[in-house]
C-alpha positions as CSV (number, residue, x, y, z in Angstrom):
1,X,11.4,111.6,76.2
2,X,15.2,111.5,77.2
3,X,16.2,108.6,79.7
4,X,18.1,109.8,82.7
5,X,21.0,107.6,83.7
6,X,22.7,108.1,87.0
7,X,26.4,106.7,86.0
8,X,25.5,103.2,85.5
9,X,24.0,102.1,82.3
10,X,22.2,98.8,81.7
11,X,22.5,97.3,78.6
12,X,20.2,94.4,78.1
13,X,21.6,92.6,74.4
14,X,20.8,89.4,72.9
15,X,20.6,88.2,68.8
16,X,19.7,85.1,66.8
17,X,16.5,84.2,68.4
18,X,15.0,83.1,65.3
19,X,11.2,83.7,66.3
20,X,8.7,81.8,64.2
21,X,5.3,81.9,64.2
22,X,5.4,78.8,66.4
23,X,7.6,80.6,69.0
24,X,4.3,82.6,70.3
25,X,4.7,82.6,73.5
26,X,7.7,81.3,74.5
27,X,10.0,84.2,74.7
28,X,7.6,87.1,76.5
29,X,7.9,85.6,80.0
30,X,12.2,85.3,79.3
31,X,11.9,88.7,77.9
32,X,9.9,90.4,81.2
33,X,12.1,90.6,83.8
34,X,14.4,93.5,81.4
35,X,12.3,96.3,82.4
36,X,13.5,95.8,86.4
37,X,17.1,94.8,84.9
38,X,18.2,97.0,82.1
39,X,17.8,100.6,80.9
40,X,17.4,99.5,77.2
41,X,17.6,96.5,75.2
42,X,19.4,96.0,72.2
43,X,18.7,92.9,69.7
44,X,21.2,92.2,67.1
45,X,19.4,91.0,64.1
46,X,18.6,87.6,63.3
47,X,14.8,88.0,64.9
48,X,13.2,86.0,62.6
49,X,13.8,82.4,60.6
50,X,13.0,83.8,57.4
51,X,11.4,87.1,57.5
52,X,8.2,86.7,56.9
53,X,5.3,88.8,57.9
54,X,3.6,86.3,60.5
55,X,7.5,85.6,61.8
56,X,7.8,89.8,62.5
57,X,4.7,89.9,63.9
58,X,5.3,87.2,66.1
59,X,8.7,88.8,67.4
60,X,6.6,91.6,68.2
61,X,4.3,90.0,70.3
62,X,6.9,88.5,72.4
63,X,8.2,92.1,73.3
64,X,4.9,93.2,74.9
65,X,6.2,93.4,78.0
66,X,9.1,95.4,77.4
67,X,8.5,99.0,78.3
68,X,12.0,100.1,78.0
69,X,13.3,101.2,74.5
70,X,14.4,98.7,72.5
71,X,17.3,99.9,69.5
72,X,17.7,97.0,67.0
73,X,19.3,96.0,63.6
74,X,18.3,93.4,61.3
75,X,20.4,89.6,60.7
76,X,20.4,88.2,57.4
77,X,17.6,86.0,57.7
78,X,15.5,89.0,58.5
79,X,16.2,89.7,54.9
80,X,15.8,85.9,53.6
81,X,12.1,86.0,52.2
82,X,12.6,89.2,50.6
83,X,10.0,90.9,52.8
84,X,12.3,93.3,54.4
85,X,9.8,97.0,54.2
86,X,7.5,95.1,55.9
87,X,9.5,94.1,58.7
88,X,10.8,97.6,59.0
89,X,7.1,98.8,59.5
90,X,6.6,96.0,61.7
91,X,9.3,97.0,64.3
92,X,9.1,100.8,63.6
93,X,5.6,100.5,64.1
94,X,6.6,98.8,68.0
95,X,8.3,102.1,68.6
96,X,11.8,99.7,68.0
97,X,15.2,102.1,66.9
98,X,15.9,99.8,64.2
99,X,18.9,101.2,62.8
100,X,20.7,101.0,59.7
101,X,23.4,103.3,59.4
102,X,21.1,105.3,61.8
103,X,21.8,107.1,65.3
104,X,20.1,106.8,68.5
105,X,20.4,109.3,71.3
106,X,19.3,107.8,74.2
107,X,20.1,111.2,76.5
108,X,22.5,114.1,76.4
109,X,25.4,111.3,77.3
110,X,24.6,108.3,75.1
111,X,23.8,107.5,71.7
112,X,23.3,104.4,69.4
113,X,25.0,103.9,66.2
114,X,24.2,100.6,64.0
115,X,24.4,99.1,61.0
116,X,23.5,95.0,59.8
117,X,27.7,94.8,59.0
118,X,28.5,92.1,56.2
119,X,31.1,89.5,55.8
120,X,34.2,89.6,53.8
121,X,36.9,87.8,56.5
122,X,39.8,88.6,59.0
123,X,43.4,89.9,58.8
124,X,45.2,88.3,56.1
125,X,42.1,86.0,54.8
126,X,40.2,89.0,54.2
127,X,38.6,89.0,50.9
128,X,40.3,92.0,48.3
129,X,38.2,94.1,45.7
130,X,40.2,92.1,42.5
131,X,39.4,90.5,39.9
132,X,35.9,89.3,38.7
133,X,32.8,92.1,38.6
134,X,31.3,89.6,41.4
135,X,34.0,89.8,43.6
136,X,34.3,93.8,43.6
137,X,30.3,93.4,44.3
138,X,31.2,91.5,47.1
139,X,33.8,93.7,49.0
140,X,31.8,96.6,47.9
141,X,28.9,95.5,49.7
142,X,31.1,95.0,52.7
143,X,32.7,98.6,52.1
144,X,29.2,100.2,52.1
145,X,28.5,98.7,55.8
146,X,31.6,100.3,56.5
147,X,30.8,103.5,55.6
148,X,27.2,103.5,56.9
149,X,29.1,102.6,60.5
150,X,31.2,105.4,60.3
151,X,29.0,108.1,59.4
152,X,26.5,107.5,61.8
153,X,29.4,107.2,64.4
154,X,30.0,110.5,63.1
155,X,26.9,112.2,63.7
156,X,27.0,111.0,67.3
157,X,27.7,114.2,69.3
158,X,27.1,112.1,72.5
159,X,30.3,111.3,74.9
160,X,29.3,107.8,74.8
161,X,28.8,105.6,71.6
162,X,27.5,102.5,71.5
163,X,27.6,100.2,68.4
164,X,25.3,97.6,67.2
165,X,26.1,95.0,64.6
166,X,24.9,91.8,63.2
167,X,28.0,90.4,61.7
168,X,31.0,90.3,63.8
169,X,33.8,93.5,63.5
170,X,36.3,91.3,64.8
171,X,38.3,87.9,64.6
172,X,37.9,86.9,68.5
173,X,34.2,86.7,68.8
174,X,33.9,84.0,66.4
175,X,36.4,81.9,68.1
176,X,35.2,78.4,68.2
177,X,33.5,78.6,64.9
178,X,34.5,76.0,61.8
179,X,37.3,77.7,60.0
180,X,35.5,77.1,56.6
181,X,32.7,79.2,57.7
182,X,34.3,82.1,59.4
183,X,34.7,84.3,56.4
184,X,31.0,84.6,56.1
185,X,30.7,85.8,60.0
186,X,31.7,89.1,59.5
187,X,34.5,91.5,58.5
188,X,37.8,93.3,60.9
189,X,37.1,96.3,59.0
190,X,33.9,97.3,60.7
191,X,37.2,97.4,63.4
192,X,38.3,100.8,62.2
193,X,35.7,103.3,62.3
194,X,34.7,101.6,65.9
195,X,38.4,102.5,67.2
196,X,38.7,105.5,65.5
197,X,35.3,107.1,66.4
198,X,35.8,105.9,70.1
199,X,33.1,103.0,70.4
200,X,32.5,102.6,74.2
201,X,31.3,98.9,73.5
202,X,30.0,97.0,70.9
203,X,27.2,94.3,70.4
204,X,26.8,91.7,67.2
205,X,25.6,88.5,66.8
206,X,25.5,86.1,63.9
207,X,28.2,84.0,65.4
208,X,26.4,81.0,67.0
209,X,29.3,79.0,68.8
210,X,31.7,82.0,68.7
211,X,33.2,83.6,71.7
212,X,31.4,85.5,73.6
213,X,33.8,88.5,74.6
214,X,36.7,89.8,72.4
215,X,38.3,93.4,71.5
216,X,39.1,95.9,68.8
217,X,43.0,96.4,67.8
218,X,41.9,99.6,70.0
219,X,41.0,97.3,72.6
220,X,36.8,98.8,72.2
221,X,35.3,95.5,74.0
222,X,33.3,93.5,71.8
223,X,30.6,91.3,73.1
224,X,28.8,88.0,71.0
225,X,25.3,88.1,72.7
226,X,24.0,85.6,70.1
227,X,21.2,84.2,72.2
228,X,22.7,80.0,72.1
229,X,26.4,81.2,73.1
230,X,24.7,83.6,76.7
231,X,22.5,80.1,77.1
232,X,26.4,78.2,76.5
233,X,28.1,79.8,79.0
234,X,25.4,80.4,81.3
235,X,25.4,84.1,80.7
236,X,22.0,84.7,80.3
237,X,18.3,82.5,79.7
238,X,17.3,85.7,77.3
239,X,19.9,88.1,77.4
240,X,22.9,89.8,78.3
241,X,23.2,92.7,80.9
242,X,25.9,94.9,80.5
243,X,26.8,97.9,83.1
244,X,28.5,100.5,81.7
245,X,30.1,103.1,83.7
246,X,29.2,106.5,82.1
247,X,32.2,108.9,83.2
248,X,34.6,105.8,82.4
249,X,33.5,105.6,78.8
250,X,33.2,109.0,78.0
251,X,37.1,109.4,79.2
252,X,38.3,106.9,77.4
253,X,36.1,108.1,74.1
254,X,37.1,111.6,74.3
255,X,40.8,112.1,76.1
């Protein structure tokens, strides 16, 4: 059933909250209080430690409370045990939106486009398809994330599109982070398709002492809702809440 949004939307996000099977418990009371706060929640991979079938289950647990629907992509340590149809049962099975170069549609105005991302680097450091087999692998792998993104931003025919990563589209969000590492945290050209398809905002993770808010070159906002840089700042115990004004984004999205 369609969810009916009177020109406000609440947009509960958080990622990298690493649920293992010890975590039972501890994150259903911090996740509660979304239902009465947001209109939908949106996790940006990184659910698990490892990926294992008791840590899924376990992540599921902790959402019993939250009656509102919940869209999701996976982190790359949902992927680390290799156990990755299983936790796409697991979540589908919760009635999640896990998507992975998937859509959404919330209602009539809004819709959901996401895709896990992949690294690669920024600007000048960003890593070319040259060179070794391995290193055309690499970028490749990056380029298909790309491509996922923009063809599921594509089949949006909502006004408003929303985009959820894992790995960051842009430079400024992992602000803060060792230089050394910040290749691996994600890739600017996840950037284009996002400004060219109109993105009205954007969600990732990955980036645990990155910034919290940056911007496309199209100037699409981009938040960091990894769950230790809202506890940082003091944004949020659980989450972030974002309001997004309907008939705003959809102007700017389609002039």
């Amino acid at each position: 059933m369609a969810v009916r949004i009177n020109g406000t939307l609440r947009i509960a996000a958080v990622g990298d909250f690493h649920c293992g099977e010890e975590d039972a418990g501890v994150f259903r009371e911090l996740f509660a209080p979304v239902n009465d706060e947001a209109d939908v929640l949106v996790l940006t991979g990184d659910l698990t430690r490892s990926g294992r079938s008791e840590e899924i289950r376990t992540c599921v647990a902790e959402l019993t409370d939250v009656k509102i629907p919940i869209v999701a992509v996976l982190g790359n340590h949902d992927y680390e045990a290799g156990n990755v149809s299983d936790v796409i049962a697991t979540l589908r099975g919760r009635g999640i939106h896990l998507l992975n170069g998937d859509v959404f549609t919330l209602n009539e105005r809004v819709g959901f486009a996401g895709v896990k991302g992949f690294m690669g680097g920024f600007g000048r450091g960003a890593l070319t398809s040259f060179g070794e087999p391995e290193t055309k692998e690499f970028v490749g792998a990056a380029l298909h994330e790309v491509q996922k993104l923009e063809l599921a931003l594509r089949r949006l025919a909502t006004p408003v599109r929303i985009a959820v990563l894992h790995y960051a589209p842009v430079a400024s969000t992992i602000a803060g982070e060792p230089d050394i590492i910040q290749p691996f945290l994600g890739s600017d050209r996840l950037a284009e398709p996002l400004d060219r398809f109109g993105a009205s905002v954007v969600f990732h993770g990955h980036a645990h002492s990155g910034a919290f808010h940056g911007t496309t070159p199209g100037g699409v906002p981009v938040y960091n809702v990894s769950l230790s840089v809202l506890r940082r700042d003091g944004i949020g115990r659980m989450y972030y809440v974002h309001h997004l004004e309907l008939d705003a984004a959809a102007e700017i999205a389609n002039p």
